[in-house]
Backbone bond lengths (Angstrom), bond angles and torsions (degrees), N, CA, C in turn:
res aa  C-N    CA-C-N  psi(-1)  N-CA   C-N-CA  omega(-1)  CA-C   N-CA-C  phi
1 X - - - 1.450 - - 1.526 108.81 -
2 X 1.345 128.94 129.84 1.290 142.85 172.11 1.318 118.83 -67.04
3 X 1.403 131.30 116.49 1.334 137.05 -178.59 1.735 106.73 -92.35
4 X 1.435 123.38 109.95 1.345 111.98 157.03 1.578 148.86 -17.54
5 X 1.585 96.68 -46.64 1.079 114.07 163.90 1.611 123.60 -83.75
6 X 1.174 140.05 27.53 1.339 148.18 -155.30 1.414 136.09 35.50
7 X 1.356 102.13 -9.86 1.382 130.31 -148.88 2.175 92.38 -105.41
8 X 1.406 103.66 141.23 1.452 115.11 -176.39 1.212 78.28 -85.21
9 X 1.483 104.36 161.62 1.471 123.99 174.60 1.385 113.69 -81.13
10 X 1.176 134.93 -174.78 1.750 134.74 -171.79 2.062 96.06 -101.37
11 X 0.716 115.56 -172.83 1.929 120.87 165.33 1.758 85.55 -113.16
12 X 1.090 87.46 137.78 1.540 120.11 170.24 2.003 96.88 -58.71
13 X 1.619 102.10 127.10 1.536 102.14 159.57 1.450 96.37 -168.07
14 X 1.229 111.67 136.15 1.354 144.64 163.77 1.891 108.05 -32.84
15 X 1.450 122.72 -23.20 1.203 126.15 -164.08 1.352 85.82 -117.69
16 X 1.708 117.62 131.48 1.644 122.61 159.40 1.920 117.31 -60.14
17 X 1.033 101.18 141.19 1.756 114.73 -156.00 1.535 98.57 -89.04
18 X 1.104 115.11 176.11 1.933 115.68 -138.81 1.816 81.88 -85.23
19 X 1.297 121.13 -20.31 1.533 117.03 -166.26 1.388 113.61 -103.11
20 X 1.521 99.72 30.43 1.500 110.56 -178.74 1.894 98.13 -100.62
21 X 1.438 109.86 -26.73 1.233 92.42 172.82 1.490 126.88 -102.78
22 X 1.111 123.78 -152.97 1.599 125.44 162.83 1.042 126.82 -68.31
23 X 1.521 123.76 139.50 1.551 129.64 -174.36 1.322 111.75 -46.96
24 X 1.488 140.59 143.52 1.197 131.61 140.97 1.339 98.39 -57.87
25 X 1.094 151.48 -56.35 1.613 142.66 172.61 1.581 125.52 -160.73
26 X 0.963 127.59 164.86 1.215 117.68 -143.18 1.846 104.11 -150.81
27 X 1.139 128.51 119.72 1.556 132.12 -166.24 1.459 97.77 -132.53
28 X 1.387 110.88 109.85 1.558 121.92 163.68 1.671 87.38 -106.20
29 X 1.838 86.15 165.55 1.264 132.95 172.96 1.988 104.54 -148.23
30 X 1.629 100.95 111.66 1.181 108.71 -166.68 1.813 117.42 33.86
31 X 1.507 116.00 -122.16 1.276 127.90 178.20 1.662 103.45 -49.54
32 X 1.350 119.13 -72.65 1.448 131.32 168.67 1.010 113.92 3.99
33 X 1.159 130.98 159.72 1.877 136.95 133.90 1.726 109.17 179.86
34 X 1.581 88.02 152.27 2.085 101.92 176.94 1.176 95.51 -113.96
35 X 1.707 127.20 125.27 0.729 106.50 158.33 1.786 120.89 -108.41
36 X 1.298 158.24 163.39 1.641 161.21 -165.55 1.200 100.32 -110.14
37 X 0.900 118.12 124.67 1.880 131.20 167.68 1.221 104.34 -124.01
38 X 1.428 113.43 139.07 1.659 122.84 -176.87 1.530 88.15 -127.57
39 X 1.556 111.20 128.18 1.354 142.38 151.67 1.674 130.86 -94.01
40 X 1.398 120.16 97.33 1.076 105.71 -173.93 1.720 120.36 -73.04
41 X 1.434 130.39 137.17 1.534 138.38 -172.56 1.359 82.54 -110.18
42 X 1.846 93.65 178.24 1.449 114.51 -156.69 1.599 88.07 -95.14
43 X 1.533 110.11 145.93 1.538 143.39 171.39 1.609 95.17 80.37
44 X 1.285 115.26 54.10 1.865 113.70 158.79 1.685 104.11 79.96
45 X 1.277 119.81 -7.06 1.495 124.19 167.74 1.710 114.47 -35.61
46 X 1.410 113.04 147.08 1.349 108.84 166.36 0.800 121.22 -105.67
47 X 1.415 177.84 93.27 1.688 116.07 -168.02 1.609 96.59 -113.08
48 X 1.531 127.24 152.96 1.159 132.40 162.20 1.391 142.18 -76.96
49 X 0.973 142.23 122.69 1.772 126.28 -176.86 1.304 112.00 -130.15
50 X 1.297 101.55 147.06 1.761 117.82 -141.96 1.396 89.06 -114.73
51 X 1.956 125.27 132.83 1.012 125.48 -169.59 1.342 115.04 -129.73
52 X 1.554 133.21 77.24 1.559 117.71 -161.37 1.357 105.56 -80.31
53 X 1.423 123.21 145.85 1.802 114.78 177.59 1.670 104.95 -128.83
54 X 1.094 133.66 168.63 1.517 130.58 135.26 1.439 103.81 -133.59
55 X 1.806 100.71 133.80 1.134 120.62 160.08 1.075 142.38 -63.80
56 X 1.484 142.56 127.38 1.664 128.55 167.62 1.072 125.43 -127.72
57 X 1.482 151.20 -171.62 1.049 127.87 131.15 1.493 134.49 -118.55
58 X 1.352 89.54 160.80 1.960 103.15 -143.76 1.917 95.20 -80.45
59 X 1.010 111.12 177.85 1.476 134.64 -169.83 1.763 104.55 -65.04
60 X 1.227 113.79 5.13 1.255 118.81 -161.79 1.608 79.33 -132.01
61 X 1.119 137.44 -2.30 1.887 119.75 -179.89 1.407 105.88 82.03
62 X 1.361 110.95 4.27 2.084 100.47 177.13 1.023 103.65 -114.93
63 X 1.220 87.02 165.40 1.439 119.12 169.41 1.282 137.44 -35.59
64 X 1.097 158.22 80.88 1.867 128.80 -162.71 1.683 90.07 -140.27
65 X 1.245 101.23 169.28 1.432 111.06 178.83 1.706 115.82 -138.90
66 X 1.415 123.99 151.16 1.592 122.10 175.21 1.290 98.27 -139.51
67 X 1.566 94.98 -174.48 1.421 115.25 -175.65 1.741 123.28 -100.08
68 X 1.820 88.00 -10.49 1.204 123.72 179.13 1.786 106.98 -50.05
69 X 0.920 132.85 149.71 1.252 139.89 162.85 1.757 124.03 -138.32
70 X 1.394 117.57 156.43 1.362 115.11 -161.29 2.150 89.54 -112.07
71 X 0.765 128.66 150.40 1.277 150.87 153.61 1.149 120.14 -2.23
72 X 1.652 102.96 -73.53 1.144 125.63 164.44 1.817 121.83 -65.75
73 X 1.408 119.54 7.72 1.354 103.99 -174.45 1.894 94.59 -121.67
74 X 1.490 101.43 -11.72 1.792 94.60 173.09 1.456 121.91 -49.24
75 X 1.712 130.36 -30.81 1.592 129.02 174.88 1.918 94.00 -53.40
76 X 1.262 117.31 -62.18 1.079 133.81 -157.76 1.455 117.27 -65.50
77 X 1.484 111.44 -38.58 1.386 106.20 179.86 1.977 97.74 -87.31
78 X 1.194 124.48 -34.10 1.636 113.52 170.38 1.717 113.54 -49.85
79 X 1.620 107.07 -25.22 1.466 87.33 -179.92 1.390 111.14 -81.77
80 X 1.418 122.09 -28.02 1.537 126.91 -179.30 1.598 111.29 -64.94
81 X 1.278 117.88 -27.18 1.472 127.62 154.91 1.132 131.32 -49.01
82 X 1.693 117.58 -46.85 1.245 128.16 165.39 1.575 104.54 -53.21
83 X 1.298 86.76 -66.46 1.795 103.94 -163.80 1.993 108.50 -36.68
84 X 1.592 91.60 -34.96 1.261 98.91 172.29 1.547 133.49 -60.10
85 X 1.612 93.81 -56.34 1.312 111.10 159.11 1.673 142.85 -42.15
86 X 1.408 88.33 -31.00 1.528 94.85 169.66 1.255 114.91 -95.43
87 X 1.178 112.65 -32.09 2.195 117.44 171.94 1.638 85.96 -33.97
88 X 1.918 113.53 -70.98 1.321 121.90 -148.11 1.714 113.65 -51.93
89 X 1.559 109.09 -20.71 1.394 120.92 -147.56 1.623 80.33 -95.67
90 X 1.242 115.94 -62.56 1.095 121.56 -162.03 2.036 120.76 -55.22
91 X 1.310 95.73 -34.16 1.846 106.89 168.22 1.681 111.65 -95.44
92 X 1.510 102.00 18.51 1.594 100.20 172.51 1.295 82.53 -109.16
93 X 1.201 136.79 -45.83 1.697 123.49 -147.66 1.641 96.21 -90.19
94 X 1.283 130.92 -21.30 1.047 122.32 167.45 1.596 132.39 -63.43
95 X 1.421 97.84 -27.15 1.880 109.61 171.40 1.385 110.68 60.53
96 X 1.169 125.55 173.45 1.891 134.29 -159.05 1.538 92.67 -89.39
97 X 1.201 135.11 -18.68 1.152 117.87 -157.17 2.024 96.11 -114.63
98 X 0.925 121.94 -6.08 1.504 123.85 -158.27 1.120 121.38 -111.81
99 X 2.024 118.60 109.58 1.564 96.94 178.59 1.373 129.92 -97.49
């Protein structure tokens, strides 16, 4: 089934989804951006979820964003991936206790 908005729908759950709150952090490049969401699980668990978007604006002059990507923006969004990747690497190897 075709969604208007381009975007698949979420699965239905009773619990709000890790991208209901605020980024742990967030790295655009122009239109682009990743954003990190931290979800806490049961016994101190984290888990992270990785959010790539590009922005445009829609037929109405706003704002909206997808997951959609154009051709030309895959060099660009793999580097924001990296860029991502190493934030993640870099505050794992550091640990709670280490400055």
């Amino acid at each position: 089934m075709a969604h208007a908005n381009d975007e698949a729908p979420r699965p239905a759950s009773p619990q709000p989804d890790a991208t209901s709150s605020a980024p742990s952090f967030k790295l655009k490049d122009g239109p682009l951006s990743v954003s990190v969401f931290a979800k806490s699980k049961r016994q101190g668990e984290v888990h992270l979820f990785v959010v790539p978007e590009r922005a445009y604006r829609n037929k109405d002059k706003q704002w909206v964003s997808t997951h959609i990507l154009h051709e030309e923006d895959l060099l660009r969004m793999s580097l924001l991936l990296m860029k991502t990747y190493a934030q993640l690497r870099h505050k794992t190897e550091e640990g709670p206790g280490s400055k």
